[in-house]
N, C-alpha and C positions, 0 to 999 in steps of 0.2 A: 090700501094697495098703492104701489107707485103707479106713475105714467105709463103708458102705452110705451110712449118712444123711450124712454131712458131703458124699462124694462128691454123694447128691441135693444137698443143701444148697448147693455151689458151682456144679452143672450149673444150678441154677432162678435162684441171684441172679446167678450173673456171666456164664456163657453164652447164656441161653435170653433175653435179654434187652438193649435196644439202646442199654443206659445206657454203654456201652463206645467208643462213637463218639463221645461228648464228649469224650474224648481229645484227639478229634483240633485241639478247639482248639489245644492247646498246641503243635504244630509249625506250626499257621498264624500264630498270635500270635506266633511265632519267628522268622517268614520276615517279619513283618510290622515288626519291630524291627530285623531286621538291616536291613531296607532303609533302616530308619531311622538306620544304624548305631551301634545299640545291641547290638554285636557278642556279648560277657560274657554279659548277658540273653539273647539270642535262642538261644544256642549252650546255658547253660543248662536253657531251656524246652525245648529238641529234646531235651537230652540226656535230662531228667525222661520226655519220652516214651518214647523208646529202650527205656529202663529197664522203665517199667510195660507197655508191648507185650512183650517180651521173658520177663517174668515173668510176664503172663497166659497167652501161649500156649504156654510150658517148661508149667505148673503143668496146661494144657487138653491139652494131648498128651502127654506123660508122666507126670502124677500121678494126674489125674481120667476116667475115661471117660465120656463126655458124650455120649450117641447122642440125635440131637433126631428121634427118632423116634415 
């Protein structure tokens, strides 16, 4: 299991907090390119999402326990 403080440390800056929904630019600015058929670019920018969603919430349910209680 990790540390006490790192585990605080990741529950206060990257859970407890709603800087994580600017994310969601990147699959709207995706969808917003392919329309444009800027295929390469759009599918990229999804995939970047994919990726960092994927990795926060592996790292929030299995690394870190984060009770926002």
């Amino acid at each position: 299991m990790v540390s006490e403080k790192l585990n605080l440390w990741y529950c206060d800056t990257f859970v407890a907090v709603p800087w994580q929904f600017f994310f969601l630019i990147l699959p709207l600015f995706g969808a917003f390119l392919y329309g444009q058929e800027k295929y390469r670019l759009a599918w990229t920018l999804i995939g970047i999402w994919i990726f960092i969603q994927l990795t926060f919430s592996a790292l929030t349910n299995f690394v870190f326990s984060c009770s926002l209680e």
